[in-house]
VOGU-3710 file (C-alpha; in Angstrom, 3 decimals, decimal comma):
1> xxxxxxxxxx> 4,129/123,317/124,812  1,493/126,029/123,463  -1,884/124,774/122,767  -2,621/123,608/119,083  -4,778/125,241/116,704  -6,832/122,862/114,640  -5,797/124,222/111,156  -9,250/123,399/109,712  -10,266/126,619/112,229  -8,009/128,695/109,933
11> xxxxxxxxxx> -9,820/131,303/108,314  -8,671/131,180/104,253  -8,648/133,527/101,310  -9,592/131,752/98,300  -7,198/132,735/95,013  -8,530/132,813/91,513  -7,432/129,037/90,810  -10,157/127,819/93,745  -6,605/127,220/95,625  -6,886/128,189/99,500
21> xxxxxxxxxx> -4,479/129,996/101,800  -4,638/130,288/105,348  -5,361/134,304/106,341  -2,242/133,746/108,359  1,324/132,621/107,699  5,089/132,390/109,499  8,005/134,464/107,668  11,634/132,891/107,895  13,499/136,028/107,472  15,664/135,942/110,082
31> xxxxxxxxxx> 16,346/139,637/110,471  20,148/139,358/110,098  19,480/138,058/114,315  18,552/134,500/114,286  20,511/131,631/112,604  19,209/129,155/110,115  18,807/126,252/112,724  16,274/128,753/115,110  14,390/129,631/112,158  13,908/125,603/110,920
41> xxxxxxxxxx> 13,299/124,898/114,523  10,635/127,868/114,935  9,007/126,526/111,176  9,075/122,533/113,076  7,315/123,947/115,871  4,742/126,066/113,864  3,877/122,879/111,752  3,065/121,037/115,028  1,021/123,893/116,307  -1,042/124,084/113,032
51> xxxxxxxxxx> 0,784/126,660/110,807  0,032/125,866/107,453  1,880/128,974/105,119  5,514/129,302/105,483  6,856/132,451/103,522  10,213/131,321/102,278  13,293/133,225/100,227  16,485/132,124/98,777  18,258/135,148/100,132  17,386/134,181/103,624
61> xxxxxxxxxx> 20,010/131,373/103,364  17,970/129,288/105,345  16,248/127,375/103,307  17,983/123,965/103,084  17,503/123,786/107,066  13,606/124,884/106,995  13,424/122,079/104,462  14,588/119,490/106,861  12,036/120,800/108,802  9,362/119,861/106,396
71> xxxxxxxxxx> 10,455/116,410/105,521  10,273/115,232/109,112  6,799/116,801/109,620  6,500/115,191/106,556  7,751/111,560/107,635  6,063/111,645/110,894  3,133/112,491/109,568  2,481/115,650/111,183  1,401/116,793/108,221  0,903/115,938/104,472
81> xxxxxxxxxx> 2,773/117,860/101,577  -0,549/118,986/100,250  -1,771/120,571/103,601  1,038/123,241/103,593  0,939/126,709/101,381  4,722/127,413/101,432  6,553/130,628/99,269  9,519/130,935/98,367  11,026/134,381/95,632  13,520/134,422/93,544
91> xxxxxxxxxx> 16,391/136,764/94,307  17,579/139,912/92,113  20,702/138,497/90,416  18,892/135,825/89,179  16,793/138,265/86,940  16,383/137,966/83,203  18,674/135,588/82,165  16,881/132,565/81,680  18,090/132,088/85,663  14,380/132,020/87,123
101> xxxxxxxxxx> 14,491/128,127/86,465  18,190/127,640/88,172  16,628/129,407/90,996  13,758/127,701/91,901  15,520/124,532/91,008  17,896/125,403/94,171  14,758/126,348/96,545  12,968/122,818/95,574  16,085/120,926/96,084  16,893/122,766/99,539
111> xxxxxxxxxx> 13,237/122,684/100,881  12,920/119,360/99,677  9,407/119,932/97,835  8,435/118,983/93,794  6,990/122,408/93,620  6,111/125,781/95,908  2,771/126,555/96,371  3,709/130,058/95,553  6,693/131,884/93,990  7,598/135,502/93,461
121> xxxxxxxxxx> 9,870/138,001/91,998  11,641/139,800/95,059  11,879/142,948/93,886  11,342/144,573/90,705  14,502/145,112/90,192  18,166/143,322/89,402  19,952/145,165/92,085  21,184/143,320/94,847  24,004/143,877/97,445  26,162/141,478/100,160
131> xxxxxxxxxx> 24,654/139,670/102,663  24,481/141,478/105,974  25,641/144,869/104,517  25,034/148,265/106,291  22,930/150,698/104,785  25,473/152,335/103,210  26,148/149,878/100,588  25,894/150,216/96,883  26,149/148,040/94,135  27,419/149,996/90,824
141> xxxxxxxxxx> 25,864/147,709/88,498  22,449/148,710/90,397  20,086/150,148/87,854  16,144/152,126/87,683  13,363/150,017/87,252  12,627/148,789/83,593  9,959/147,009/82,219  10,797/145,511/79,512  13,525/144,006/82,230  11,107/143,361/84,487
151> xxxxxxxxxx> 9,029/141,255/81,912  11,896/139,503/80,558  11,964/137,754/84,232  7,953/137,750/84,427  8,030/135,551/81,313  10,615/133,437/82,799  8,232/132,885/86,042  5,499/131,978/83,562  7,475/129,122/82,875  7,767/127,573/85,578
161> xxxxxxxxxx> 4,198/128,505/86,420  3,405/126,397/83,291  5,603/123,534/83,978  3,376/123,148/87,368  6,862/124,102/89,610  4,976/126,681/91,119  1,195/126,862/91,556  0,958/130,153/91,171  3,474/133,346/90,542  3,829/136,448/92,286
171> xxxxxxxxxx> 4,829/140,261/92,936  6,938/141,771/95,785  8,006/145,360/96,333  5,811/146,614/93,205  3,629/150,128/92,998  0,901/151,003/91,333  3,074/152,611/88,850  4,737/149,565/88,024  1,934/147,283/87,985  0,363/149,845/85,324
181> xxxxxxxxxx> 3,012/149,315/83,094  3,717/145,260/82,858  0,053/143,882/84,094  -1,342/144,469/80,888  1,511/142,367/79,362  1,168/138,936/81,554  -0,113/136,157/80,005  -0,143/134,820/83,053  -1,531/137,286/85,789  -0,208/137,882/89,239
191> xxxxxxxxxx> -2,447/136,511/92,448  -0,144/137,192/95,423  1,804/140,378/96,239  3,708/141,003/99,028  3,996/144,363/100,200  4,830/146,110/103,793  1,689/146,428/105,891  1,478/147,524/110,015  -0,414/150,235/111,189  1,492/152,754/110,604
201> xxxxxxxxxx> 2,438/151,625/107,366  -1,054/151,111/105,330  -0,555/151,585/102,153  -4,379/152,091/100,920  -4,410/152,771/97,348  -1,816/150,209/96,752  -3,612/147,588/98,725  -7,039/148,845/97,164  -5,676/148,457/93,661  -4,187/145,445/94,025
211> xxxxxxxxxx> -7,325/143,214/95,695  -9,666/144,919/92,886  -8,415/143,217/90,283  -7,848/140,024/92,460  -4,217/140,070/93,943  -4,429/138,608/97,014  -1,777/140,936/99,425  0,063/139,383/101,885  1,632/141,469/104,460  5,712/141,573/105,693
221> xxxxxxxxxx> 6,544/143,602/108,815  3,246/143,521/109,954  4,082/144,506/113,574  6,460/146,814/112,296  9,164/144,418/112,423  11,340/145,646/115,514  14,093/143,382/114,569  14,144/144,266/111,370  17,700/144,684/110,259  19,762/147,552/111,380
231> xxxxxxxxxx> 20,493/148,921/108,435  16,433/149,654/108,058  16,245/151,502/111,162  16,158/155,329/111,420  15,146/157,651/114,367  12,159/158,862/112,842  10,394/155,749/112,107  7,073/154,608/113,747  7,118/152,225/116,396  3,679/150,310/115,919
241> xxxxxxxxxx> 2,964/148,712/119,223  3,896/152,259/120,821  1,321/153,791/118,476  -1,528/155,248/120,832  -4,091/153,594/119,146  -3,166/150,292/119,020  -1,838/150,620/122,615  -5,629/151,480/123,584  -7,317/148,593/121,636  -4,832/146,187/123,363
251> xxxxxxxxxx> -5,843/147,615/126,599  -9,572/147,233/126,040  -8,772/143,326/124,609  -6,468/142,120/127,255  -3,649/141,445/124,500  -0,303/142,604/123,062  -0,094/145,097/120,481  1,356/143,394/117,919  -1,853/141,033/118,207  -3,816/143,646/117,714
261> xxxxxxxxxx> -1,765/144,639/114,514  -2,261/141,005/112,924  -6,607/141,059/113,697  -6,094/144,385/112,126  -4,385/143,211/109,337  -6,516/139,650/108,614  -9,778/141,611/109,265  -8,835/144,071/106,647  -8,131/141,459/104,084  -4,382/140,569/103,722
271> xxxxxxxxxx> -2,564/137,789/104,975  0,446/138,840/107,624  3,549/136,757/107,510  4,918/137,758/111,205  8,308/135,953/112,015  9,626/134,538/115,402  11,847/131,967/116,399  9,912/132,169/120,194  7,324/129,517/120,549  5,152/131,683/123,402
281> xxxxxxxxxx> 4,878/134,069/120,262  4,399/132,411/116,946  1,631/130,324/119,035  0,155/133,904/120,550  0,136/135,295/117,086  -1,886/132,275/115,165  -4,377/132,283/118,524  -5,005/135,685/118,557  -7,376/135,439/114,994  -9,440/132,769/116,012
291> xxxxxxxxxx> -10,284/134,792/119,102  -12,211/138,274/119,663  -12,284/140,206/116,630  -12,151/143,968/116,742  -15,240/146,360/115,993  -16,201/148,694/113,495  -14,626/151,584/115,844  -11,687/150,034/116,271  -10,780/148,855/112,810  -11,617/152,888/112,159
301> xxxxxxxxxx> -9,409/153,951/114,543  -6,539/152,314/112,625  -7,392/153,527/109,607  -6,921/157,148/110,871  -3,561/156,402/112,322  -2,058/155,135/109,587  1,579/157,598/109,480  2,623/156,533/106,401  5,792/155,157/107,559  7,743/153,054/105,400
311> xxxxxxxxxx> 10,224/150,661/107,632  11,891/148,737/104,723  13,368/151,959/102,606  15,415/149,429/100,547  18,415/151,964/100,065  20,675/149,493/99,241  19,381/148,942/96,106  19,793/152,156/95,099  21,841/153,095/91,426  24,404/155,431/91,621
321> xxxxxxxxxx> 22,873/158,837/90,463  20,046/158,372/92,484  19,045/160,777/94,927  17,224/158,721/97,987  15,183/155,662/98,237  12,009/157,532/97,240  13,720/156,589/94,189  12,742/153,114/94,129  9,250/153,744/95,344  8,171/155,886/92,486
//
């Protein structure tokens, strides 16, 4: 068994509430690869080696095993309920129509918690499509982003954020021209937004815009996710751990790539969420930020790589008269 990290070593970002979250999390998005029992047992095993933020999501149809996971960490006393930051989202069709309740309901009842530490709307939009599809699937009842939509299902997440069944409330998959038009209308402000970050995916004004006016980011495909579904895959996308710079910083540190991609990430100020079922990996990956940092020069280096190379295009959620997935990025 890998070494365990004291979590209490865990460097934290602290939210607006005073609340804490660890710099560094698990994902349980199984990339379409890895069935629901790997992912509870990879969660189990993170827990023992002093994982404390599990990134969770009803559409990952996983989360009634992960939450077996956490009541026998729980009952053995591994760990106390309090100790873990865990997130869950609420999925598109559940937009709008008074279903944000319903939803979380489901992800407390399957996880086995009285509240998430976190919970977000999955994407701005109420466009979803079948579990598993290929790239090429629509749904015609897809449709643009709205805001007035979009708030109708922010004021539903206030709620909930009011009835203390989540601790705080979120953002996924937004831009800056989104945020511009429904921020000014929350009562209730958004601290957490989860975006795509790697190298070669940086996303600078949106991450700049976002942490000055406190919205903590935390980062999916961090490595650059290269078991990301399929259906996200084309030929011109950027491989991060290939990328020439990284490759040379790993070098000069001894490590893997994709270690050098999460320092990169936690030094910059977001909080990567990388995902494995493989113990050797998930125990590499929460090692790797307690241990050498990289310098100035390096951390500049990345900067100037950056390819602005989106992995997760989202094409699926495309409505029918538009053009490409720009479209949902606009």
């Amino acid at each position: 068994m890998a070494e365990r990290v004291d979590p209490a070593r865990i460097p934290s970002r602290t939210l607006p509430s005073g609340s804490k979250i660890p710099c560094i999390g698990m994902g349980t998005f199984g990339s379409d690869r890895y069935g629901p029992d790997e992912v509870s047992t990879a969660v189990g095993g993170a827990i023992r080696l002093g994982y404390r933020l599990f990134d969770c999501a009803s559409v990952y149809n996983n989360e009634d095993v992960i939450g077996k996971a956490f009541e026998e960490s729980f009952k053995s006393g591994v760990v106390r309920r309090e100790e873990l930051f865990v997130t869950s989202k609420v999925w598109n069709d559940m937009h709008g129509k008074g279903d944000v309740l319903l939803s979380l309901a489901k992800t407390l009842r399957d996880l086995r918690l009285d509240y998430v530490d976190a919970f977000f709307v999955h994407w701005p939009f109420p466009n979803y499509h079948p579990p598993g599809c290929d790239g090429n699937a629509r749904n015609p009842g897809s449709v643009p982003f709205s805001a007035d939509r979009f708030m109708r299902t922010w004021s539903e997440m206030e709620k909930i954020s009011r009835l203390g069944l989540a601790k705080h409330i979120g953002m996924s998959n937004m831009t800056i021209s989104k945020l511009e038009m429904v921020l000014s209308r929350c009562e209730i402000k958004p601290v957490l937004i989860e975006m795509e970050l790697h190298p070669a995916f940086q996303q600078p004004e949106l991450f700049y815009y976002c942490v000055q006016r406190k919205i903590q980011p935390i980062g999916y495909c961090p490595i650059g996710s290269p078991n990301r579904p399929d259906r996200d895959k084309t030929p011109k996308d950027a491989a991060d751990t290939e990328m020439p710079e990284v490759v040379a910083i790993a070098k000069a540190h001894g490590i893997h790539p994709a270690l050098v991609c999460l320092k990169w990430q936690v030094q910059r100020g977001s909080i990567p969420i990388p995902f494995s079922v493989h113990e050797k990996n998930y125990a590499a990956n929460l090692h790797c930020i307690l241990e050498e940092p990289l310098g100035d020069a390096e951390m500049a280096s990345i900067a100037k790589a950056d390819k602005n190379c989106r992995l997760v295009k989202g094409q699926v959620f495309l409505w029918p008269d538009a053009e490409s997935w720009e479209a949902l990025w606009d």
